[in-house]
VMD Tcl script that draws the C-alpha trace (Angstrom):
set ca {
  {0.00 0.00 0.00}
  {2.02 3.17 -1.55}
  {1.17 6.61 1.13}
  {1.16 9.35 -0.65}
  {1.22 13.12 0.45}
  {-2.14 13.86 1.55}
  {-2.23 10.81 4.02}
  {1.40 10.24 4.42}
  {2.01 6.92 7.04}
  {3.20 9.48 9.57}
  {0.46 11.47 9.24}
  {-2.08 8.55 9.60}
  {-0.18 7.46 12.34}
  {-0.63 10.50 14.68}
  {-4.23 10.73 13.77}
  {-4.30 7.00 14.67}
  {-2.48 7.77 18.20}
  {-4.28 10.67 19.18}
  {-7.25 8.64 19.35}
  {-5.64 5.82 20.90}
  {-4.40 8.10 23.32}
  {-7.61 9.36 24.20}
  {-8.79 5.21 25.17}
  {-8.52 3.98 28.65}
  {-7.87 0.37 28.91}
  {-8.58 -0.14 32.28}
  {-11.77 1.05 33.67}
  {-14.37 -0.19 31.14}
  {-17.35 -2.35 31.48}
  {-18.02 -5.96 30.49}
  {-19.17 -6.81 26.99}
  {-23.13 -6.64 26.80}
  {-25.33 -8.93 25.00}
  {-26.18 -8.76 21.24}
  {-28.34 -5.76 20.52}
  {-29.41 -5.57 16.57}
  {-28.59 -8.01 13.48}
  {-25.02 -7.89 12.88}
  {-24.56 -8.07 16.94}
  {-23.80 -4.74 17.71}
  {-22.57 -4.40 21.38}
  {-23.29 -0.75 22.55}
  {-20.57 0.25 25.27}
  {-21.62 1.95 28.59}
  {-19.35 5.04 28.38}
  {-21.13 8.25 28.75}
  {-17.60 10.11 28.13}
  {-17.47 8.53 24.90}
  {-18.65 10.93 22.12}
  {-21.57 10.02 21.00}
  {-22.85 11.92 17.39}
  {-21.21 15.09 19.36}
  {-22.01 14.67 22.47}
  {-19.03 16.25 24.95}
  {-15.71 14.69 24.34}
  {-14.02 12.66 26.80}
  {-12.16 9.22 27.38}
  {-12.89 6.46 25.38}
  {-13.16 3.11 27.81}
  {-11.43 0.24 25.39}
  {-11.46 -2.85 28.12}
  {-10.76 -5.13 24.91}
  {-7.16 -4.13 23.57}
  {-7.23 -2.46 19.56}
  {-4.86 -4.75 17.74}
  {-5.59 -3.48 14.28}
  {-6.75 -0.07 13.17}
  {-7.79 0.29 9.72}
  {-8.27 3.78 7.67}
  {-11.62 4.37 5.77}
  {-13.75 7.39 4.27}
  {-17.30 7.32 5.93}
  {-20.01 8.50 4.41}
  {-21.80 11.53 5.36}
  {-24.96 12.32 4.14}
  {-25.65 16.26 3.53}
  {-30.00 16.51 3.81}
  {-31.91 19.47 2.47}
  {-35.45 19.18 5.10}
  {-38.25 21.83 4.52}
  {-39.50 22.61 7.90}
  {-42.62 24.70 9.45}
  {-41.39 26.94 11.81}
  {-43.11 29.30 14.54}
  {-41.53 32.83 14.02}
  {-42.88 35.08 17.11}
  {-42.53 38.72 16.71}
  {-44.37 42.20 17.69}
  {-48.24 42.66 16.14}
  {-48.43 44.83 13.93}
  {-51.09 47.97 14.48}
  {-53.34 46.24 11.41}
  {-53.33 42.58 12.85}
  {-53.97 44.42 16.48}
  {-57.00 46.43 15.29}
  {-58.74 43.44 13.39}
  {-57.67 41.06 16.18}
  {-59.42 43.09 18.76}
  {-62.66 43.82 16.13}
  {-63.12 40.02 15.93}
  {-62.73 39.67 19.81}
  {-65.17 42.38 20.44}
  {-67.88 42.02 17.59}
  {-67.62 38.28 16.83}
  {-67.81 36.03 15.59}
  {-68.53 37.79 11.87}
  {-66.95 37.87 8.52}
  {-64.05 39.81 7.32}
  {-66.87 42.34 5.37}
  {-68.24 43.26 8.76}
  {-64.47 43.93 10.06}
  {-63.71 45.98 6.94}
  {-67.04 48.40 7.62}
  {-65.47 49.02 10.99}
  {-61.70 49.77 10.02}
  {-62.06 50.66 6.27}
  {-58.64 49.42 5.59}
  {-59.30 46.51 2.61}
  {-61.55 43.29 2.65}
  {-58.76 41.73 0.87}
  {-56.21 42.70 3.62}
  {-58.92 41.91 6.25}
  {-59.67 38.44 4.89}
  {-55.87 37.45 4.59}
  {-55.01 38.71 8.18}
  {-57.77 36.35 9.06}
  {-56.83 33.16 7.04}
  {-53.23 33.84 8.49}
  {-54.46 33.73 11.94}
  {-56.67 30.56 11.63}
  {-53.54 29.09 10.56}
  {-51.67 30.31 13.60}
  {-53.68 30.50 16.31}
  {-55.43 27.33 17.53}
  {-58.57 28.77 19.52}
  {-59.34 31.19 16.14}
  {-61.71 28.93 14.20}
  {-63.66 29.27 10.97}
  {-66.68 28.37 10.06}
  {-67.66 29.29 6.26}
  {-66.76 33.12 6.15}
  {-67.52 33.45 9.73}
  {-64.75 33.62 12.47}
  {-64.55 33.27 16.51}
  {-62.03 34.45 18.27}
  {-61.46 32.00 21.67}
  {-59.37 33.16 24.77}
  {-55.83 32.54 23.63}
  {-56.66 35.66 21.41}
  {-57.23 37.97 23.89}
  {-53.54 36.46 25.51}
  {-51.99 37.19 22.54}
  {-52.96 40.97 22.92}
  {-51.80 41.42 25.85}
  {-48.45 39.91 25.48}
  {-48.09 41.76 22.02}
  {-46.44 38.87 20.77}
  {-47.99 36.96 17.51}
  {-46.87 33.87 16.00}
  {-46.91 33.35 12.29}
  {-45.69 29.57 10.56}
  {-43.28 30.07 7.85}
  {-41.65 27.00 6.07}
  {-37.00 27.20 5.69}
  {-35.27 24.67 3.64}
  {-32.72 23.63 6.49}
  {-29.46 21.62 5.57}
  {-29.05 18.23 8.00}
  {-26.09 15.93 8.55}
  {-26.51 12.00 8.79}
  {-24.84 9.50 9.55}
  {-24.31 6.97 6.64}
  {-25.01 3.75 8.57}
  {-27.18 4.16 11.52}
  {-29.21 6.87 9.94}
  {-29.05 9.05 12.94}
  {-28.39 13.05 12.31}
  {-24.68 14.32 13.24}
  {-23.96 17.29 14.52}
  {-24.18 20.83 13.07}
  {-20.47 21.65 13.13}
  {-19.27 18.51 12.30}
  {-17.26 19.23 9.55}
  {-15.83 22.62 11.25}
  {-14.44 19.74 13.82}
  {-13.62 17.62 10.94}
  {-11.98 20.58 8.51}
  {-8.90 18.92 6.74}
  {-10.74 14.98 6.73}
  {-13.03 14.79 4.07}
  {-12.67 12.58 1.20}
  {-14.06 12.42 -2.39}
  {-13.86 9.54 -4.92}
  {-11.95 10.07 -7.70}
  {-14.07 10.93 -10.79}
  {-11.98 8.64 -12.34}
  {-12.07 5.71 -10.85}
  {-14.50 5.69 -8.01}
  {-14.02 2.21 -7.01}
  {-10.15 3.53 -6.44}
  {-8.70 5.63 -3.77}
  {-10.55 8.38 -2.32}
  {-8.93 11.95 -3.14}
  {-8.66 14.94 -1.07}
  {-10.61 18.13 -1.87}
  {-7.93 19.46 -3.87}
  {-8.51 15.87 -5.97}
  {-5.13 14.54 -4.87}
  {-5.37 11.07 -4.41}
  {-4.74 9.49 -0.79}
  {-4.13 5.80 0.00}
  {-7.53 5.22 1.79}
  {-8.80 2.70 -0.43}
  {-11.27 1.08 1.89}
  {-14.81 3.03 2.27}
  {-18.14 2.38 4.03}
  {-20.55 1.68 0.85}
  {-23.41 4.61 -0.04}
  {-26.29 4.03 2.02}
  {-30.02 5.50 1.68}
  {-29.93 7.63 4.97}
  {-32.12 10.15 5.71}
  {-32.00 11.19 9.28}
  {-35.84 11.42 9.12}
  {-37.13 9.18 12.06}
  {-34.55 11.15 14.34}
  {-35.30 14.32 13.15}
  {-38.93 13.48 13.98}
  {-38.04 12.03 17.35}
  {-36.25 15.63 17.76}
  {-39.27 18.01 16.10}
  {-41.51 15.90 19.02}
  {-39.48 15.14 21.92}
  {-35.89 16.93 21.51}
  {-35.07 19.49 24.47}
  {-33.22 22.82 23.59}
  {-29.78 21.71 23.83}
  {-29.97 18.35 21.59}
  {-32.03 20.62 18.65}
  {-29.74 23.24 18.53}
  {-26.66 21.21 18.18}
  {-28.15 18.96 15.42}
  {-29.14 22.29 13.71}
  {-33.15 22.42 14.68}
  {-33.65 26.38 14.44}
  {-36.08 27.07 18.17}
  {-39.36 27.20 16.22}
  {-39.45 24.13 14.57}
  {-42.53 22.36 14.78}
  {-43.13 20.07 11.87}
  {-41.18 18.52 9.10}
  {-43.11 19.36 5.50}
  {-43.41 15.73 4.08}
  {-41.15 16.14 0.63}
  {-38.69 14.56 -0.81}
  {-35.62 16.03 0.51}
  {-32.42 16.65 -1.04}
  {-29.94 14.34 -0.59}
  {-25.86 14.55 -1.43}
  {-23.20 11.94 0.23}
  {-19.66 13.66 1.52}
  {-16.92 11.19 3.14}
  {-15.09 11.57 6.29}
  {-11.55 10.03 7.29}
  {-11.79 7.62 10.18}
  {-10.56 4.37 11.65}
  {-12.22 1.09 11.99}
  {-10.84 -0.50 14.78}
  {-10.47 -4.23 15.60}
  {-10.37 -5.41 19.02}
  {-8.56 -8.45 20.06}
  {-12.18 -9.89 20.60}
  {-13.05 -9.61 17.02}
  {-15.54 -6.81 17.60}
  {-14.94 -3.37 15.81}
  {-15.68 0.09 16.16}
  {-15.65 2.62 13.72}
  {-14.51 6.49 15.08}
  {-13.48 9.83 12.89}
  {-9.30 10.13 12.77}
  {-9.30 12.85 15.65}
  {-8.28 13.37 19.50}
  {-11.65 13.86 20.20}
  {-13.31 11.27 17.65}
  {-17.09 10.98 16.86}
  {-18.31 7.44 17.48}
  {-20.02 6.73 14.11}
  {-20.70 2.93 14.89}
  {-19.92 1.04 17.67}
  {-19.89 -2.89 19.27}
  {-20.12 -4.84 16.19}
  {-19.13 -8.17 16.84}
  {-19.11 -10.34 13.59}
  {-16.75 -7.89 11.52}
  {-16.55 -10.63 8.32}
  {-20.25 -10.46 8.44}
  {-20.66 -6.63 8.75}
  {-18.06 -6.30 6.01}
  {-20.19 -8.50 3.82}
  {-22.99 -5.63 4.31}
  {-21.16 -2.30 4.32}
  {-17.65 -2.27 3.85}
  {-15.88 -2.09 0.27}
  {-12.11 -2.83 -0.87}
  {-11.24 -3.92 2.83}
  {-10.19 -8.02 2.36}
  {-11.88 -10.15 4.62}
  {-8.43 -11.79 5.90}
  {-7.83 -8.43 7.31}
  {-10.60 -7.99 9.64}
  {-8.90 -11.32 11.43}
  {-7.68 -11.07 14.67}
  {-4.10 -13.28 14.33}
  {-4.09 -15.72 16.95}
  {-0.15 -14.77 17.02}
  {0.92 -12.52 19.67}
  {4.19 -11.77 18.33}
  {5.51 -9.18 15.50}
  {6.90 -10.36 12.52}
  {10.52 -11.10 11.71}
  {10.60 -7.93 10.18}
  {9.17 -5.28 13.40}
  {11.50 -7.32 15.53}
  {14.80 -6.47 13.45}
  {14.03 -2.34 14.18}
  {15.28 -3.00 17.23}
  {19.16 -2.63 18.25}
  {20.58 -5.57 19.00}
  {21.00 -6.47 22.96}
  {17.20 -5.70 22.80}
  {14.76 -9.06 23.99}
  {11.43 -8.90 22.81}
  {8.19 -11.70 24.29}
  {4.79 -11.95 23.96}
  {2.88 -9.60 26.86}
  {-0.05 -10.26 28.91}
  {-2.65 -9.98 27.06}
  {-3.29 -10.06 22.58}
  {-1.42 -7.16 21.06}
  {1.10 -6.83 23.62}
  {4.64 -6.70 23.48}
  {7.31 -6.89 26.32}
  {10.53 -5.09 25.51}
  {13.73 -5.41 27.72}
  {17.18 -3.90 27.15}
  {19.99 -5.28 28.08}
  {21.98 -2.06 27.12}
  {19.46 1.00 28.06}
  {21.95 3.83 27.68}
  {21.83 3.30 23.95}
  {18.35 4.24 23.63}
  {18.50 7.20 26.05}
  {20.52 9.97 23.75}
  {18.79 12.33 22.81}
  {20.54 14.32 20.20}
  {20.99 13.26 16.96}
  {22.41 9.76 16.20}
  {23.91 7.70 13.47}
  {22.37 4.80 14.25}
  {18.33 4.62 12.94}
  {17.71 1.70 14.46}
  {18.38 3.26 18.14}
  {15.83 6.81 17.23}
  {13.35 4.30 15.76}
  {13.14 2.18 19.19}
  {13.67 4.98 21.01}
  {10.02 6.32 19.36}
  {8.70 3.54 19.57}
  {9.92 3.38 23.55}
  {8.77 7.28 23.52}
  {4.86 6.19 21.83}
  {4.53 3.09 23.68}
  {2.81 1.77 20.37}
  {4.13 0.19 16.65}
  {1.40 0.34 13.72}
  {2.37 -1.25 10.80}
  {0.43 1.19 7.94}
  {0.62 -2.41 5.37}
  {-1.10 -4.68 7.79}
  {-3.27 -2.86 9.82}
  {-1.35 -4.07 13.03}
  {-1.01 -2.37 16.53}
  {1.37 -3.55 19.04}
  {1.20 -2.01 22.81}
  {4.71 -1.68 23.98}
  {5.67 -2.60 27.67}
  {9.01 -2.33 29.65}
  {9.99 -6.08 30.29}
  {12.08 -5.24 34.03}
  {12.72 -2.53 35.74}
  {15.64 -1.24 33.99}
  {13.63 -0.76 30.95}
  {10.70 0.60 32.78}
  {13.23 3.25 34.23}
  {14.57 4.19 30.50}
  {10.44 4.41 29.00}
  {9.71 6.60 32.13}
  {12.71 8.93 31.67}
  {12.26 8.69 27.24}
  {8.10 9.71 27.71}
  {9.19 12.04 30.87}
  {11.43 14.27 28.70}
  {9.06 14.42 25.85}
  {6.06 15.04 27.95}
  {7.92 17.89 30.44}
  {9.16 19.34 26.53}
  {5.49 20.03 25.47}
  {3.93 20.81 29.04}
  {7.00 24.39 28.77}
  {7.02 24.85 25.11}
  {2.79 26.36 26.14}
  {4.41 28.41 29.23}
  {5.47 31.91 29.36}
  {8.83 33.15 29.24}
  {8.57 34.35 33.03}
  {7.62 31.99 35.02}
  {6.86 32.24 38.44}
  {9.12 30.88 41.80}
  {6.39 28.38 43.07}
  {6.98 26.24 39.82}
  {9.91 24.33 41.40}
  {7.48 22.52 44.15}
  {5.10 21.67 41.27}
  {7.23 20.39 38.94}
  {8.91 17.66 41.06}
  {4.96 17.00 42.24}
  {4.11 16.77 38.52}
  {6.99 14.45 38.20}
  {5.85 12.07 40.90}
  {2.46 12.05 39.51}
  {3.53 11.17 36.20}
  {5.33 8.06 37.04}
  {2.63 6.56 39.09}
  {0.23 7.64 36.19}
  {2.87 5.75 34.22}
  {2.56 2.74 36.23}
  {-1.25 2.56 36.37}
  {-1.40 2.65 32.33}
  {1.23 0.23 32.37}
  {0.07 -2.18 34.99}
  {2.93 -2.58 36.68}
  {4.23 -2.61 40.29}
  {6.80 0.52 40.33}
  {8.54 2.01 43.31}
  {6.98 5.30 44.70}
  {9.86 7.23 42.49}
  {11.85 5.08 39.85}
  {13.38 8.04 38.71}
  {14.65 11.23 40.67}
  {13.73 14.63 39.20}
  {17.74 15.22 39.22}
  {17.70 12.04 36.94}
  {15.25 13.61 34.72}
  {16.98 16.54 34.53}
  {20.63 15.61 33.84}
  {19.22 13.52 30.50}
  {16.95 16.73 29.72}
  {20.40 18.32 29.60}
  {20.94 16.37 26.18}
  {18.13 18.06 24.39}
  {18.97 20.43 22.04}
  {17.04 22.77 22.32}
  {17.29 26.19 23.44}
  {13.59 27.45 24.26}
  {13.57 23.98 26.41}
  {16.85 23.99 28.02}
  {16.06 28.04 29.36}
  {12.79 27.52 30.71}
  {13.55 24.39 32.16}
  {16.50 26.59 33.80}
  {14.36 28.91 35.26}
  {12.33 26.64 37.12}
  {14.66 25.06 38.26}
  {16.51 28.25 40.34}
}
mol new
graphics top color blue
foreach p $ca { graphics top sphere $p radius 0.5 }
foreach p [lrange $ca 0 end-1] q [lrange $ca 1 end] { graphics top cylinder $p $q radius 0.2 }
display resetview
């Protein structure tokens, strides 16, 4: 599979790990039961983001051990709705409002002989408000103005119906709407199929191609039974952020307007054989989730994915291949659990330079070390990376310590203030028991001083680092 410069590997692969970063593996709940035809198991996880709900941590209690890229259709829906439009009466409507409610019921003739301002404008202010106003009825030419009338003069407020053309997005598989600003989260993922060959690879906007091949096939989605659900039972907050203007009331029954628009995202295999499918981002819409018979859901929905790649390889080891990227004096098992990898080094120190070096094979473990994950862009493969001992633990702390202290002061000020001393060595402690609870293993209270961290930090070069770190450290 050639990359090519609108989804380079690299750039796939930090979309992939910013997603995977945002996944929990410890605190999830069970597997559920079966819930619709292909099996679909939904996960308990309010934090997850569900068609934009808030973003938060995605529970993952079954490792990812493959993570595939794929365009997912969106479906852009033109809806014609009846809206309620409240706004000031007018001194006309007023005047033949309060006629009817005085002299009523009586016909728009007998209104116009007390106004003189038009039959014609009489007897369409009158249609307008049978329309609007429930308690106004008509009977032949004659009209009755009930109660709510007299309301609406007092509160000087009248509501008229108008009818919008309002643009919708859906989901392409479980025909439920997405959010408004869904592709303002989304800007830079969207896909198109190449005029050319639209079986091919999808293209960018621009009409480069990319080397997602694989694509969720065009579905009939409408959004239209949610949308309902919403016009009838939707509170304020869940309207307005699937683009349901206030007054909406009823959807006009037409056939709407209908145009498909693809998404980048990852379908993501789970050592169970169950998949998910989430958009490439930190904070990822979940477009499908739970389905637990991928050869069978592929057999639905998915095109130019083979079926021998939605296996789960009973193998917990790399290939001959992976294994030789790592320096030699470097022992690599099978981990715990599917997908895992132990890693210990015999010789440490090589891996813990961290200016440039010669050797390729020591900055591509050490990255590795730094990410704590290998994906192989070919075969779809994930690999979770764990220190085998103690010594290696100690060099992966101190690697991901220096990386993570680099990005927490490249976002602080230049002055910084004397207090920051005390919180970095508490930030320091909490890191490496946070390192030791993702990790799940038994660490002493401090593996690594803060003087430790700080005399390999002294190998960075770089000079915005190397001052602040300084500072705080006076």
């Amino acid at each position: 599979m050639k990359m090519t410069e609108a989804f380079s590997s690299k750039d796939l692969r930090k979309r992939l790990f910013d997603l995977l970063d945002s996944m929990d593996f410890n605190d999830a709940p069970e597997n559920n039961s079966f819930a619709n035809q292909f099996g679909s198991r939904p996960m308990q996880n309010d934090n997850l983001k569900e068609n934009g709900a808030a973003p938060g941590k995605l529970s993952a209690k079954v490792p990812v051990v493959k993570a595939i890229p794929l365009s997912f259709p969106v479906v852009e829906v033109n809806y014609t709705l009846r809206e309620r439009v409240p706004e000031p009466i007018g001194l006309v409507r007023r005047a033949i409002l309060r006629a009817l409610i005085e002299f009523g019921p009586c016909d728009s003739d007998f209104i116009d002989g007390l106004l003189f301002i038009g039959s014609d404008i009489v007897e369409r202010t009158l249609v307008e408000f049978a329309k609007s106003i429930p308690d106004l009825k008509r009977t032949g030419s004659i009209y009755e103005a009930g109660p709510q009338c007299i309301q609406i003069l007092q509160d000087d407020r009248f509501t008229r119906h108008v009818t919008h053309e309002r643009k919708f997005l859906v989901n392409g598989v479980t025909d439920s709407l997405l959010p408004l600003d869904f592709w303002r989260q989304h800007w830079g993922l969207r896909l198109i199929p190449d005029p050319a060959n639209p079986a091919g690879p999808m293209c960018t906007e621009s009409g480069t191609p990319t080397s997602i091949t694989a694509k969720i096939c065009d579905r009939t989605a409408t959004g239209r039974v949610h949308l309902q659900n919403l016009l009838r039972d939707g509170d304020a907050k869940s309207r307005e952020r699937f683009g349901l203007p206030p007054g909406a009331c009823e959807l006009v029954d037409e056939q709407p307007a209908m145009r498909v628009a693809w998404v980048l995202g990852f379908l993501m295999i789970r050592s169970d054989n169950s998949i998910d499918l989430m958009t490439a981002r930190r904070d990822p819409v979940k477009l499908l989730v739970g389905i637990t018979n991928p050869r069978e859901y592929a057999r639905h929905v998915l095109q130019g994915i083979a079926l021998k790649n939605l296996n789960v390889d009973t193998s917990k080891q790399p290939d001959e291949k992976w294994e030789n990227q790592w320096p030699d004096g470097t022992k690599i098992v099978p981990g715990k659990r599917h997908g895992e990898v132990m890693v210990t080094l015999i010789d440490p120190n090589r891996l813990l330079r961290l200016d440039s070096e010669s050797d390729s094979k020591n900055i591509s473990a050490r990255r590795m070390l730094e990410q704590g994950r290998y994906w192989n862009p070919y075969t779809f493969k994930i690999f979770r990376i764990i220190p085998g001992d103690m010594n290696t633990a100690k060099s992966v702390v101190l690697i991901r310590g220096i990386c993570e202290l680099r990005s927490m002061l490249r976002t602080m000020e230049p002055s910084l203030s004397s207090s920051q001393p005390v919180k970095l060595t508490e930030w320091w402690h909490n890191f490496q028991a946070a390192f030791a609870t993702q990790e799940e293993i038994r660490l002493p209270d401090i593996i690594v001083t803060l003087d430790e961290l700080v005399r390999v930090a002294d190998n960075v070069k770089d000079t915005d680092f190397q001052d602040k770190l300084e500072r705080i450290l006076r």
